[in-house]
C-alpha positions as CSV (number, residue, x, y, z in Angstrom):
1,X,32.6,134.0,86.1
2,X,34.9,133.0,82.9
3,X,36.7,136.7,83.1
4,X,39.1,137.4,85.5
5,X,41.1,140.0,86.1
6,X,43.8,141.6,83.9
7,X,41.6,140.5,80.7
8,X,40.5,142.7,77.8
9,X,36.5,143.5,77.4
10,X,34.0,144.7,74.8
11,X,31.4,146.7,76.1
12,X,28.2,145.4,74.7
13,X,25.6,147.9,76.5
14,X,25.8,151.4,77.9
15,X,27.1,155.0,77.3
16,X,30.2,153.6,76.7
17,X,29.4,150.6,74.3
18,X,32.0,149.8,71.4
19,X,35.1,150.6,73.9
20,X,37.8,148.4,74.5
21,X,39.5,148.1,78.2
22,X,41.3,146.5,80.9
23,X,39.8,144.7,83.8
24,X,40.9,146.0,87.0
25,X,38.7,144.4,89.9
26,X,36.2,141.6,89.7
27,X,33.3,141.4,92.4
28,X,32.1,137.8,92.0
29,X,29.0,138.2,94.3
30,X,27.3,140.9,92.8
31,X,28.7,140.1,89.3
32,X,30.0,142.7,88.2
33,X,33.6,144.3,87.5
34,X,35.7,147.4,87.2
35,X,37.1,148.4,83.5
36,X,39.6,150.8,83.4
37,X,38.3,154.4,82.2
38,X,34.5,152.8,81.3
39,X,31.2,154.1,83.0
40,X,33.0,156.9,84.8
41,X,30.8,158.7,87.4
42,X,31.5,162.2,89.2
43,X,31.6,161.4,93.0
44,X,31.4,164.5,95.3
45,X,34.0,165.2,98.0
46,X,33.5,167.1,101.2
47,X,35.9,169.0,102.8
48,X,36.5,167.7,105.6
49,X,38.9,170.4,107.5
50,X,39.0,174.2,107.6
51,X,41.2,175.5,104.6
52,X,40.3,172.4,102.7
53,X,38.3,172.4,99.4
54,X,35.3,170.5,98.3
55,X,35.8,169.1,94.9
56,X,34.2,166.1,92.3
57,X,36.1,163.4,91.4
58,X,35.6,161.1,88.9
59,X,35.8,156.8,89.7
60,X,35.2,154.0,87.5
61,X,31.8,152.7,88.4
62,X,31.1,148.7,88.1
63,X,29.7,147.0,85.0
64,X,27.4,144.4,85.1
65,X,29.0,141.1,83.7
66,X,26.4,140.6,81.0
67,X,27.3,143.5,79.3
68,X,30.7,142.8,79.1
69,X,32.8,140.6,76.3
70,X,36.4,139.3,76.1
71,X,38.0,139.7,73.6
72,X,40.4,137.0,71.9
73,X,44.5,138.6,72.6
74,X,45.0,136.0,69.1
75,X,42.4,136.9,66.6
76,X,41.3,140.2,68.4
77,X,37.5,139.6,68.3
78,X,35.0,139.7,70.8
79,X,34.0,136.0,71.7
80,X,32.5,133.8,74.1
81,X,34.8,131.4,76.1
82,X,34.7,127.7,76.2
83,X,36.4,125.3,78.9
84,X,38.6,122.7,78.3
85,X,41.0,120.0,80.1
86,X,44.5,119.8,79.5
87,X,46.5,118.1,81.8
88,X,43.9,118.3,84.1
89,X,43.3,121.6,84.1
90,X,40.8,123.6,83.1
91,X,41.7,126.0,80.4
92,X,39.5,128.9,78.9
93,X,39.8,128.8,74.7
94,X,38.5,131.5,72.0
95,X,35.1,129.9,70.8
96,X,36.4,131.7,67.6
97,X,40.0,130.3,66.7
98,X,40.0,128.0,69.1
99,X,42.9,130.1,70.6
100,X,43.7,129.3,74.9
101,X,43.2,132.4,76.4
């Protein structure tokens, strides 16, 4: 997968599509990663001792990579990434500018 962690992400697809955010954990076998405050779900919590209160939380939920977009931090557009060498190294670039990202 070209986006790694720490990147900033379009959603293309979903309840939440248009939003911007930050990726916070990448799961490279199923594909899919966590954006911060994107596809929130309401998990519920049992209590678990006397006294103690059950109650809904709400997580981040995992996105599909497909769905996802990075978005250039140079010309601030959603793109696809190219690779390139440089110094034998491969370097992810903005398809847009052209920009290393």
């Amino acid at each position: 997968m070209r986006i790694k962690k720490g990147d900033i992400v379009k959603v293309l697809r979903g309840k939440d599509r248009g939003k911007t955010g930050k990726v916070l954990r990448v799961f490279p076998e199923k594909k899919k990663m966590i954006v911060e405050n994107m596809n929130l779900v309401k998990r519920h919590k049992k209590s678990r001792r006397a006294g103690e209160q059950s109650e809904r939380i709400t997580v981040a939920s995992p996105i599909y990579v497909s769905n996802l977009q990075i978005v250039c931090p140079k010309c601030s557009k959603p793109t696809r990434l190219g690779i390139k060498k440089v110094d034998n190294k491969n370097v992810r670039f903005c398809k847009k500018c052209e920009a290393e990202i």
